[in-house]
Backbone as numpy.savetxt, mean C-alpha at the origin, in Angstrom:
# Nx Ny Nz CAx CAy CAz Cx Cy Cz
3.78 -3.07 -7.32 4.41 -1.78 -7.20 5.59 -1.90 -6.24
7.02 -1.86 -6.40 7.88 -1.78 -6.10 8.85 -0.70 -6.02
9.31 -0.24 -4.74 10.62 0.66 -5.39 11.71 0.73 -6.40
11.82 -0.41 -6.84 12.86 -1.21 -7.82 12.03 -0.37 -9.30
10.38 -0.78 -9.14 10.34 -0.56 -10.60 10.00 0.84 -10.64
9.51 1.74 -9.62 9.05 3.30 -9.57 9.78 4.29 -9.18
11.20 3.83 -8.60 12.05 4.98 -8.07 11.65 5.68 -7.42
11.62 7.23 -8.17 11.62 8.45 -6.97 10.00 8.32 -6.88
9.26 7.29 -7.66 7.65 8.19 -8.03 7.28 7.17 -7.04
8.04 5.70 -6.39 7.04 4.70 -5.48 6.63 5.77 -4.32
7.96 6.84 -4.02 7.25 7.28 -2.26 5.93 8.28 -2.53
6.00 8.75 -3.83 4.82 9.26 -4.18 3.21 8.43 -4.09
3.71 7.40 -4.71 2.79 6.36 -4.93 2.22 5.85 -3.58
3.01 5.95 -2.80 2.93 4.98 -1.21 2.03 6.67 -0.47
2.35 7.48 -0.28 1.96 9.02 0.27 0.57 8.82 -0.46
0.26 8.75 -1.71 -1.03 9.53 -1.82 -2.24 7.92 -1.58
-2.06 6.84 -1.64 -2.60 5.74 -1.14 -2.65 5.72 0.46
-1.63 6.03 1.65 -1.84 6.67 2.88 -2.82 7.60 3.13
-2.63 8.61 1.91 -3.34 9.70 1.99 -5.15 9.11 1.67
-5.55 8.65 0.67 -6.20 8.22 0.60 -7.26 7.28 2.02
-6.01 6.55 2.82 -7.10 5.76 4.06 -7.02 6.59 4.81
-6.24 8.11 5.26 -6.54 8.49 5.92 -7.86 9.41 6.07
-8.63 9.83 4.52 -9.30 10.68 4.24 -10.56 9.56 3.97
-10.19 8.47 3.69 -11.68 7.78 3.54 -11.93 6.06 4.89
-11.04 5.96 5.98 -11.26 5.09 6.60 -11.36 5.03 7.97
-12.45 5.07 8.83 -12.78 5.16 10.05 -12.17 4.41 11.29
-11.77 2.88 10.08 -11.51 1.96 10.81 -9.82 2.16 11.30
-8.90 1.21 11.77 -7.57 1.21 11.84 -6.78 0.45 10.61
-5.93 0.93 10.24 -4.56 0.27 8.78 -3.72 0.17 9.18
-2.80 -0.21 8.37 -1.29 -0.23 8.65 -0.94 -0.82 7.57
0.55 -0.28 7.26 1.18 -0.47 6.15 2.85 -1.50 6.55
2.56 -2.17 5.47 3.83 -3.52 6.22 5.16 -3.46 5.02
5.88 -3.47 5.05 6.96 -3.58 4.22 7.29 -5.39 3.68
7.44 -5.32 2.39 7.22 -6.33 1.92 8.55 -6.98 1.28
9.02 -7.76 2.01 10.76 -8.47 1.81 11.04 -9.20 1.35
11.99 -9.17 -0.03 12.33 -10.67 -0.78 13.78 -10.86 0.12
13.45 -11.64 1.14 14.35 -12.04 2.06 15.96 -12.82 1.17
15.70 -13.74 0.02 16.41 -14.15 -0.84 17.00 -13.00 -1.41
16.59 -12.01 -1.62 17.73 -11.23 -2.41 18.19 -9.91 -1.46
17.04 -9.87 -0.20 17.70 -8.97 0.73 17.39 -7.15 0.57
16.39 -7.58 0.36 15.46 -6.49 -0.31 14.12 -6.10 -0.13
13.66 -4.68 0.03 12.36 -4.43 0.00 11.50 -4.44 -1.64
10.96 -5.09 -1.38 9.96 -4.99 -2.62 8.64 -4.98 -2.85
8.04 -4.17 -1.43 6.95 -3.08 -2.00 6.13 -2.90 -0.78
4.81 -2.63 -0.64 4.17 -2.45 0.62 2.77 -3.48 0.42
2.45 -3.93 2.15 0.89 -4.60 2.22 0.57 -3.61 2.84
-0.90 -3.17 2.34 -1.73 -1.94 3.47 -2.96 -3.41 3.90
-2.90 -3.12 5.23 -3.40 -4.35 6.09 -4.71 -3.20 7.01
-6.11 -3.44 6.82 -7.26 -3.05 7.23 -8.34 -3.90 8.46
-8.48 -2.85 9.44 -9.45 -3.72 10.13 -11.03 -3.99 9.98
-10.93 -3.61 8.37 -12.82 -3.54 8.18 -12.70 -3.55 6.56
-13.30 -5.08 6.36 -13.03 -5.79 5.19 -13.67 -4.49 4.72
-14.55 -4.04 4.83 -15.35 -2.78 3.77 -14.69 -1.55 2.83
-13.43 -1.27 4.07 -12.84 -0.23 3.59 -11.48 -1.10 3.24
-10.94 -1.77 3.42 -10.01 -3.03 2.23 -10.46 -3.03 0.91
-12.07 -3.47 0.90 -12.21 -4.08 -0.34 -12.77 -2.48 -1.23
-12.58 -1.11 -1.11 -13.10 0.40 -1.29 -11.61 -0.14 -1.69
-10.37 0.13 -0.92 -8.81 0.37 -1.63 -8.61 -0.15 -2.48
-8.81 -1.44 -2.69 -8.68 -2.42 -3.51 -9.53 -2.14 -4.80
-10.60 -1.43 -4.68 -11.35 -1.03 -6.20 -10.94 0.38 -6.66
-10.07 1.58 -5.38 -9.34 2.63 -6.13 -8.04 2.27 -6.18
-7.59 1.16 -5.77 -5.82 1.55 -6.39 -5.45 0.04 -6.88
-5.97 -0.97 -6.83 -5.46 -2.16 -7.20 -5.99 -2.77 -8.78
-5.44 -2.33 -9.80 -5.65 -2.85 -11.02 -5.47 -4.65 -11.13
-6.80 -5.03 -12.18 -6.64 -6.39 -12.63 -7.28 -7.32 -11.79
């Protein structure tokens, strides 16, 4: 998921996944910006968790495949 490929709908996309750890995670997150330094560009977000439990909960509601 990239801004490149979602436009106006990635900050949507990025808001309701925030929204999401804030309503289901006890532990601490953070969200990292993700840089194709070669072309000088953002191209997308890592959400980074301190409790593999609620990582691997995100990862079964928003990460397809």
């Amino acid at each position: 998921m990239t801004v490149h490929d979602l436009d106006d709908a990635f900050a949507e996309e990025i808001w309701d996944r925030r929204l999401w750890c804030r309503e289901n995670c006890e532990h601490e997150f953070t969200v990292e910006s993700i840089w194709d330094h070669a072309e000088g560009r953002d191209t997308g977000r890592c959400f980074l968790f301190a409790d593999q439990i609620e990582a691997a909960l995100f990862r079964l509601t928003w990460v397809s495949g």
